[in-house]
KEKOL-853002 format. One line per field, with one value per residue (C-alpha): residue in one letter; y, x, z; residue number from 1. Coordinates in steps of 0.2 Angstrom, whole numbers, always signed. Example, Ala and Ser with C-alpha at 12.3 -4.5 7.8 and 13.67 -1.06 7.14 Angstrom:
BEGIN
aa: a s
py: -22 -5
px: +62 +68
pz: +39 +36
i: 1 2
This chain:
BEGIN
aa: x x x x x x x x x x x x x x x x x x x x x x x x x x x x x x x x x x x x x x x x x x x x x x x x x x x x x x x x x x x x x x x x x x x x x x x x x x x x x x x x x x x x x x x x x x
py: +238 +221 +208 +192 +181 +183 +167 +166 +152 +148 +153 +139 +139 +136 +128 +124 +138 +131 +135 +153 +144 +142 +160 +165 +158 +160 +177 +181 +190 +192 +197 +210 +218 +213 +202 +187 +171 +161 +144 +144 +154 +168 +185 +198 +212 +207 +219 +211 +200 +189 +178 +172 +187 +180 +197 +186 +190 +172 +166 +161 +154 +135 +125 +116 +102 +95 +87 +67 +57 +48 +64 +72 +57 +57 +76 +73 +61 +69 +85 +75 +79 +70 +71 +79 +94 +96 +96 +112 +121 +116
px: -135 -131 -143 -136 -117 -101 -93 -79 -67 -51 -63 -72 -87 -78 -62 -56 -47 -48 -66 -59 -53 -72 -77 -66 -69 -90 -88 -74 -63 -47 -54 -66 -57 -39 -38 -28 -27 -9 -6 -8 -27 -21 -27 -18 -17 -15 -30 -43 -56 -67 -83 -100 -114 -131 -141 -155 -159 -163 -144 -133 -115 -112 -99 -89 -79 -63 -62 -58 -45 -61 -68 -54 -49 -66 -68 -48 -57 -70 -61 -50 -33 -19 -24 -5 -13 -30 -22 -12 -30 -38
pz: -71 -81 -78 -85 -86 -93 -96 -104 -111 -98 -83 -74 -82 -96 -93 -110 -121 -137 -137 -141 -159 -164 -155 -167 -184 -180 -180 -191 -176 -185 -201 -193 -180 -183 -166 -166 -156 -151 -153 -134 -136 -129 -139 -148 -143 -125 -119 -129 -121 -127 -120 -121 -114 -108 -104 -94 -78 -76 -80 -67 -65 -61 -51 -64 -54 -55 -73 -72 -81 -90 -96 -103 -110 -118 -123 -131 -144 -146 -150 -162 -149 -140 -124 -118 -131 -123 -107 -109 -116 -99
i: 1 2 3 4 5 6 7 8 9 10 11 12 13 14 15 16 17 18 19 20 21 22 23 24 25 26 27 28 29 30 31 32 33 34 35 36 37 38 39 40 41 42 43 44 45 46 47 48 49 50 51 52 53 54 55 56 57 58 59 60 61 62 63 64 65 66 67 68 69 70 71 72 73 74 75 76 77 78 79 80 81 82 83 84 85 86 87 88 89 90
């Protein structure tokens, strides 16, 4: 059996889908296997799947809490977004 996480971006280990955006261009997704992201981050075709897999039997999930004004505000500038954008993502 799989020993290890599956996070993925949208989930709440991850809750911000633009992560998908940088998943994306790393790997070369669109070029490679023809998948394709929305301006929303949802993927094309509507089956795919995407995510981050840690095969250590040491990896566990985490409690990610309830995101405050200050951090998203913070995470908004840092990713170089209005914060109304970055909202939508998260």
């Amino acid at each position: 059996s799989y020993r290890g996480i599956r996070p993925a971006a949208g989930y709440p280990a991850c809750p911000d889908h633009s992560k998908k955006a940088t998943l994306f261009q790393l790997l070369g997704v669109t070029k490679n296997i023809g998948v394709e992201l929305t301006e929303t981050f949802a993927m094309f075709p509507t089956a795919s799947v995407s995510g981050w897999y840690f095969a250590n039997p040491q990896a566990h999930y985490f409690q990610v809490e309830q995101i405050g004004e200050e951090q998203m505000s913070d995470l908004a500038t840092r990713k170089g977004m209005h914060l109304e954008t970055l909202r939508r993502f998260v």
